[in-house]
LUMVEXDREN-997515 format. One record per residue: residue in three letters; x, y, z of N, C-alpha, C in turn. Coordinates in pm, whole numbers, plus 50000, padded with zeros to 5 digits. Atoms other than C-alpha are relative to their C-alpha. Layout:
N
AlaXYZXYZXYZ...
//
This chain:
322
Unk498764993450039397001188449729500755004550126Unk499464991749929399941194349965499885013450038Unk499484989249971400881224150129500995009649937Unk498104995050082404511228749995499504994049868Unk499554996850131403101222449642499065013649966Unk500604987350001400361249049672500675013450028Unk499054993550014403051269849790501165000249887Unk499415000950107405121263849489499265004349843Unk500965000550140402081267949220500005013750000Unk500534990749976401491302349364502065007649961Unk498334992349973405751310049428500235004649841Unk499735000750160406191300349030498515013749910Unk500894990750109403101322648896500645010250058Unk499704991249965404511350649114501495003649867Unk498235000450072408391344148937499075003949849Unk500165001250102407101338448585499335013249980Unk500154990549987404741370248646500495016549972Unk498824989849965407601394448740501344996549891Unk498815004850090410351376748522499594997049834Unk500135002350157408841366048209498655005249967Unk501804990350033405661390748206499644995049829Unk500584999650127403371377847918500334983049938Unk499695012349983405031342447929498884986550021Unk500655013049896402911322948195498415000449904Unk501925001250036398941316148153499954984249915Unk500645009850122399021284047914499264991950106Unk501515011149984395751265447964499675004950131Unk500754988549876394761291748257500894998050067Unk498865000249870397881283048483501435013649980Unk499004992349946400041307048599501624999449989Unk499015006449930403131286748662500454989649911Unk499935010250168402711271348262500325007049912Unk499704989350093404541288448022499484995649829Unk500265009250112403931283647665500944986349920Unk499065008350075405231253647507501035002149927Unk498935001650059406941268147270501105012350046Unk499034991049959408351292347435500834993750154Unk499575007849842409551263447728501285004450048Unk498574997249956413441276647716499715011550072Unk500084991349969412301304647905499514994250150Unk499805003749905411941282648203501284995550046Unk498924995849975415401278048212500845012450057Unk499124984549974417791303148359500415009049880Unk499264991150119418991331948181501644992949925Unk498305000050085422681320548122500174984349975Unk500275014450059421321282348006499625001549927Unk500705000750090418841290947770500504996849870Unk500055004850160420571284147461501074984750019Unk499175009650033423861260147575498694987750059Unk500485011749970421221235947766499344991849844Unk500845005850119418891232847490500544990249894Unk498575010050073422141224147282500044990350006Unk499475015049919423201195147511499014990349955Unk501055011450007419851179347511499984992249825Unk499735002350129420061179847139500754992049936Unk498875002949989423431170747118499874987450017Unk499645016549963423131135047332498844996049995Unk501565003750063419471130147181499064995350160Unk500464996249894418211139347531498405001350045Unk501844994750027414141139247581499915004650144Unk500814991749851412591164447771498924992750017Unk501335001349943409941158548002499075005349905Unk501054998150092406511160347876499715014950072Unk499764982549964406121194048073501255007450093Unk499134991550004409141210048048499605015949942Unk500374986349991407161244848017499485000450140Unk500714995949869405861240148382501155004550096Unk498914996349902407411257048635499604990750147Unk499825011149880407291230748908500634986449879Unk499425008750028408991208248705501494993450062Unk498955008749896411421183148875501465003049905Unk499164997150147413511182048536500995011849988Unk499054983049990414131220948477500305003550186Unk499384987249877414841229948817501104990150068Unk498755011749977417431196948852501275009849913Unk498974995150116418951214548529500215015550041Unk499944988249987418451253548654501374996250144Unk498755005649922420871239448960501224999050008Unk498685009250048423611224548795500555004849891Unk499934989150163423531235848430501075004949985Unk499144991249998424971263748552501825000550055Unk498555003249914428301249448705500434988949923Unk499465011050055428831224548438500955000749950Unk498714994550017431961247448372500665000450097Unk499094993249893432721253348719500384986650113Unk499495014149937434461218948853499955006050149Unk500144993749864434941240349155499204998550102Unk501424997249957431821248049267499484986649985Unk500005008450000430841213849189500874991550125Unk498855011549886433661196649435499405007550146Unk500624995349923431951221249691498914992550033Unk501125003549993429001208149609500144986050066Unk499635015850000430081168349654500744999850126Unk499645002949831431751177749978498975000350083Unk500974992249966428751195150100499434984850040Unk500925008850018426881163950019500154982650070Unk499055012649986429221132450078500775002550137Unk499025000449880431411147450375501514999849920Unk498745005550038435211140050326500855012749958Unk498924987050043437991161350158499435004349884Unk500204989250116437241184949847500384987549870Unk499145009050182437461160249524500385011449894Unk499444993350137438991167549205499224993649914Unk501115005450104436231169748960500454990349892Unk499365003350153436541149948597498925004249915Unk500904995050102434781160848318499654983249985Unk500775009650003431851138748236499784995349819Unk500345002750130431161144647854499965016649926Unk500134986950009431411173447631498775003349953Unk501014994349987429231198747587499505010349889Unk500274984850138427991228047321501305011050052Unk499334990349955430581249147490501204997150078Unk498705002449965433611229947616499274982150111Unk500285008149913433991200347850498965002150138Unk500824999249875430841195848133500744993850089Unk499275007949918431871187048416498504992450105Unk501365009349953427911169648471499575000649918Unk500685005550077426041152248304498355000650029Unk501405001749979421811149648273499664990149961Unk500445013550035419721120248234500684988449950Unk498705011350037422521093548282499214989950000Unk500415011649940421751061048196501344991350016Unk498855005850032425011043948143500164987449903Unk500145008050094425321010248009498894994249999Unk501235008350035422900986147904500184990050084Unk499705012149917423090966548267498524991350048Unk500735001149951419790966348326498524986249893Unk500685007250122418350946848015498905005649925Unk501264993350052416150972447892500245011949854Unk499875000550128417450977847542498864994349908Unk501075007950035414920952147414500914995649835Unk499365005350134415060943647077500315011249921Unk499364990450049415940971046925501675006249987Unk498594999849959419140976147123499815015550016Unk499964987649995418541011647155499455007550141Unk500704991449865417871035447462500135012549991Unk500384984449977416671072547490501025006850150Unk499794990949863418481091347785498825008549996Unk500994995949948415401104847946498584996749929Unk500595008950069413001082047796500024985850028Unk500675016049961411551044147873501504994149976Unk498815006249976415261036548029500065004650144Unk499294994449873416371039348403501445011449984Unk499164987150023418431072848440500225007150133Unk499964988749905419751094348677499735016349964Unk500034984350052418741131748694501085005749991Unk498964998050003422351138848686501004996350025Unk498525010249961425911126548719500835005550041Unk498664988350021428931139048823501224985850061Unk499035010849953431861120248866501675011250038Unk498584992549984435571129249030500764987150092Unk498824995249968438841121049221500134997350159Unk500444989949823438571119249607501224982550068Unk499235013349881441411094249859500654988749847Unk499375009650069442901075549552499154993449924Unk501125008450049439431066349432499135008249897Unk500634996050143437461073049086498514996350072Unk501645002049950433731077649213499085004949919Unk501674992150077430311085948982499374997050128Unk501195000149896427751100949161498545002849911Unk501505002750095423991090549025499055014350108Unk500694993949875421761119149145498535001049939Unk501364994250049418221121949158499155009250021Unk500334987849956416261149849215498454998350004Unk501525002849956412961153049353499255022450057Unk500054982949951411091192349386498384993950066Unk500984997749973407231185449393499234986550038Unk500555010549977406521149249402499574993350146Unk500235007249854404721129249650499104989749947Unk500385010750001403461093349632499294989150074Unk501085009849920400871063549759499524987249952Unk500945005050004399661043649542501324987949959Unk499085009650066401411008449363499975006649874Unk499954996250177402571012349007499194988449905Unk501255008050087400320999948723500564981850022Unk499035013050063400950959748684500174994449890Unk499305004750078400520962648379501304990549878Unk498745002050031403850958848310500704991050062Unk498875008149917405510934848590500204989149916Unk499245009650104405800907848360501184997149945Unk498784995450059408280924748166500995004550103Unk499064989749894409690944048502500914984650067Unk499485010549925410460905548645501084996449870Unk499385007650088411780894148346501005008149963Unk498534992449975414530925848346500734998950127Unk499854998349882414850927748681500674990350128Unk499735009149909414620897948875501374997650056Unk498535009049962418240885048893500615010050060Unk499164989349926419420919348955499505010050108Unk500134986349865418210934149245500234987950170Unk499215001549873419390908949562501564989649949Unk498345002849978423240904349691500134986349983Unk499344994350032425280888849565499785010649886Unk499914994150106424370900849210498865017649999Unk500854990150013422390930749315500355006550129Unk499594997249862422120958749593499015001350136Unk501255007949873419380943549824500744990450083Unk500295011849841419940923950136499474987749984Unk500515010550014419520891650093498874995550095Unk500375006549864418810880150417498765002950045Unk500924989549996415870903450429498444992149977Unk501295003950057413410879750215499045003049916Unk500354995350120412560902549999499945000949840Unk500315002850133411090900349619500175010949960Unk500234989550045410940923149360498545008249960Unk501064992050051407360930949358499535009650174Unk500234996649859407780941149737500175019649967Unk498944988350042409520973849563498855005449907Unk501194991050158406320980749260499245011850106Unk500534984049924405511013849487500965011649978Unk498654988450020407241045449411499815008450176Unk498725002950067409651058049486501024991750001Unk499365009449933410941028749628500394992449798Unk499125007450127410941014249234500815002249947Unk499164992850072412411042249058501465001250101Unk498615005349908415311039949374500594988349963Unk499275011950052415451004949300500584995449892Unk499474995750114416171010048968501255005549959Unk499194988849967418411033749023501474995750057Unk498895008049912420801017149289500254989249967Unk499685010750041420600984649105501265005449828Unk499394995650113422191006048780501045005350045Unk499095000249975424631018248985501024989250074Unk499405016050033425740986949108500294990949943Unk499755003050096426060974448822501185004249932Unk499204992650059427970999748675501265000750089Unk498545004049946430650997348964500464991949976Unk499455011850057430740965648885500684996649870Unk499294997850136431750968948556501295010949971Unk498704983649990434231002248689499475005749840Unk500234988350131432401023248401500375011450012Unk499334987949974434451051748353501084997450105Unk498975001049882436861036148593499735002950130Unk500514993949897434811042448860500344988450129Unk499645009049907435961025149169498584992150116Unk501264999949888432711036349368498845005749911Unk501694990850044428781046949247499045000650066Unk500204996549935427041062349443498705004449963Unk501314995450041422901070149409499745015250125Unk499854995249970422601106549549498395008450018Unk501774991550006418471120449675500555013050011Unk500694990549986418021154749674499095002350003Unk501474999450039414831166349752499975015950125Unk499724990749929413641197849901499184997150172Unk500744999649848412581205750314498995000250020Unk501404995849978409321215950308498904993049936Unk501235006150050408101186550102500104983150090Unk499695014849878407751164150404498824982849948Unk500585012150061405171141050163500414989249957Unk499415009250040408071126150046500744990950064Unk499595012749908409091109150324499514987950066Unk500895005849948406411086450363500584986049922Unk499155007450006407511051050360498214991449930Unk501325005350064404451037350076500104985649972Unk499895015250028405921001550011499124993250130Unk499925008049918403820980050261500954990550105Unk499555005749959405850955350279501675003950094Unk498894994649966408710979250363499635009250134Unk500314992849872407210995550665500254996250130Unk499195005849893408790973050912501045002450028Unk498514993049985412220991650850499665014250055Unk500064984950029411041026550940498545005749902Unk501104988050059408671054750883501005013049898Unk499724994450090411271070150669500504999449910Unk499665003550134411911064350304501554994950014Unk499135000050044415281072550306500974989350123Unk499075010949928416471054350626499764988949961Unk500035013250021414621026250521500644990749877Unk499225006150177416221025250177501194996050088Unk498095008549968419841022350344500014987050123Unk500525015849915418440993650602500124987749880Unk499855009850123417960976950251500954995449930Unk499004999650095421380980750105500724995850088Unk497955009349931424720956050140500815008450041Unk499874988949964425850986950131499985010450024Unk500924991349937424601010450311501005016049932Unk499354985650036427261040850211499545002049849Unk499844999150115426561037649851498455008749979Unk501604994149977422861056549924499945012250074Unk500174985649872422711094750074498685004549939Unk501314985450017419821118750109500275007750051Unk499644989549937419911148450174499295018649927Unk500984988250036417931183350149500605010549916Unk499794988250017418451208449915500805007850038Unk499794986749942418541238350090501384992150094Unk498645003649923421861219250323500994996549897Unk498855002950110423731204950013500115012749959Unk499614993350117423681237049807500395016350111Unk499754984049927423901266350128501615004850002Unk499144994150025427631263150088500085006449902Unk500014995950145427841275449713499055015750029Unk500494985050017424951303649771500405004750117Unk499564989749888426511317150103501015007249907Unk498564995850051430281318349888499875011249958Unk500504988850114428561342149639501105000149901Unk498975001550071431131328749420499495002049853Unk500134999550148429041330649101498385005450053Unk500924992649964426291357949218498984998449882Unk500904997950100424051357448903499294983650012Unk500575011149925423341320948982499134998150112Unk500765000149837422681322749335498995010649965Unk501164992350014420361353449261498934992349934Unk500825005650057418421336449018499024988650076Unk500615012149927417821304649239499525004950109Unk500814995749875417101324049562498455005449980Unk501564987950060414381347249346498854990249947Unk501825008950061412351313249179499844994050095Unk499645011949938413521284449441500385000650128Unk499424998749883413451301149783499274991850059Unk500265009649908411261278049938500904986050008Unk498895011749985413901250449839500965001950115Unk499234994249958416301271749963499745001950181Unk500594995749865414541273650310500394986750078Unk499865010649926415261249150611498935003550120Unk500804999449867412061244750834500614994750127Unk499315010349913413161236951164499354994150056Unk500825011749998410451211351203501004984049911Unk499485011650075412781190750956501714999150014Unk498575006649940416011169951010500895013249893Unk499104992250144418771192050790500824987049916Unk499355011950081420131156350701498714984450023Unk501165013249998418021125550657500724987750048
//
């Protein structure tokens, strides 16, 4: 077990402890609330519209969405809360992207007016994984982003795919079960032209069956797609990491065959891509320090500094941009 998640198992029993006394303990953990009482890992001023939403766009939670290290709720404790505040949002997307201040657009509505983000995007059906049914789950056996946001910026309509990463860390290949089926969605769409791999490169798609390099590939092939199609009028789509500082496990570059680009995930992902802009990473604690310095919406920022300060932290052992 890491470092920075043992520090997180211990941060979360402390929070849950002090904040939801009488909450935590399921199945002896600390840092596990009860199932059915999971909305109580949410923030205070989410707890009822999130729950809504999910409801609403037939949304599946994670299978532990009562844990407090969950990647899921603390993507949604983030954002959630600003899915009113386009503002704060265009902060956020400068923060993240560089450039001038966009002009948000609302993404989809919500239990409580227009969001201006979305959760577990998948978009269209580019990827061929409808099946026979024709049907797909947002957050469920479909490629998805942990969030969306789309706006406005130089004359140009841009979605941004984001994924979010808190506790994970990775090594091994993914089952093969499944490649059968993964070639037979996949194949055609993941190198240039019709995909966003590098041709020239030589690379297959089973070079990629290692996470997170799949779930990326996944990911950046759905948004390439989806530009391609201008869904939502989108001119540009953009796949967006977050992940926090202190979980330096996740920068480990586990594809074999991909270890000739770099010892780090994320440079080596944009070595891979036609186009290389359409791919950022970037930490946490640097995307979001404009917003909690502003103190523009204090009950927020309190909340996230009091569960999520190690996010919130920048070791200076680690790059502040990747």
């Amino acid at each position: 077990m890491n470092t920075f998640v043992n520090a997180e198992r211990t941060g979360q029993s402390k929070f849950f402890a002090e904040s939801e006394p009488g909450y935590g303990g399921y199945r002896g953990s600390a840092y596990r609330l009860d199932p059915a009482n999971f909305e109580r890992n949410l923030a205070p001023s989410i707890r009822s519209a999130v729950p809504a939403y999910f409801k609403q766009k037939g949304i599946q939670w994670h299978t532990h969405s009562n844990h407090g290290l969950s990647s899921q709720v603390c993507c949604v404790n983030f954002l959630a809360p600003l899915a009113l505040k386009p503002k704060m949002l265009a902060r956020l997307v400068q923060s993240a992207l560089g450039g001038e201040l966009p002009t948000m657009l609302p993404v989809e509505e919500g239990p409580d007016g227009e969001w201006f983000v979305g959760f577990e995007w998948i978009g269209g059906d580019y990827l061929n994984e409808s099946g026979k049914s024709g049907v797909r789950s947002r957050g469920a056996n479909a490629t998805s982003a942990d969030a969306v946001l789309m706006f406005e910026r130089d004359g140009k309509r841009e979605t941004l795919l984001i994924e979010w990463k808190y506790t994970e860390s990775y090594g091994t290949p993914i089952s093969p079960n499944g490649n059968a089926t993964r070639l037979k969605r996949y194949e055609s769409l993941v190198l240039s032209p019709d995909g966003p791999i590098r041709a020239d490169l030589g690379l297959v798609l089973e070079d990629f069956f290692w996470e997170p390099f799949y779930q990326l590939l996944r990911q950046q092939m759905l948004a390439f797609q989806m530009e391609k199609a201008r869904e939502n009028g989108a001119d540009i789509v953009r796949v967006l990491h977050l992940s926090p500082a202190g979980n330096s496990a996740l920068k480990a570059v586990t594809a074999p065959r991909l270890r000739e680009y770099g010892s780090d995930f994320a440079a080596v992902w944009r070595k891979l891509q036609q186009l290389p802009d359409r791919f950022a990473s970037m930490k946490i604690s640097k995307a979001f320090a404009p917003l909690l310095q502003a103190e523009a919406f204090p009950e927020w920022a309190t909340y996230l500094k009091a569960r999520y300060s190690n996010l919130l932290s920048e070791p200076l052992e680690v790059s502040q941009f990747i």
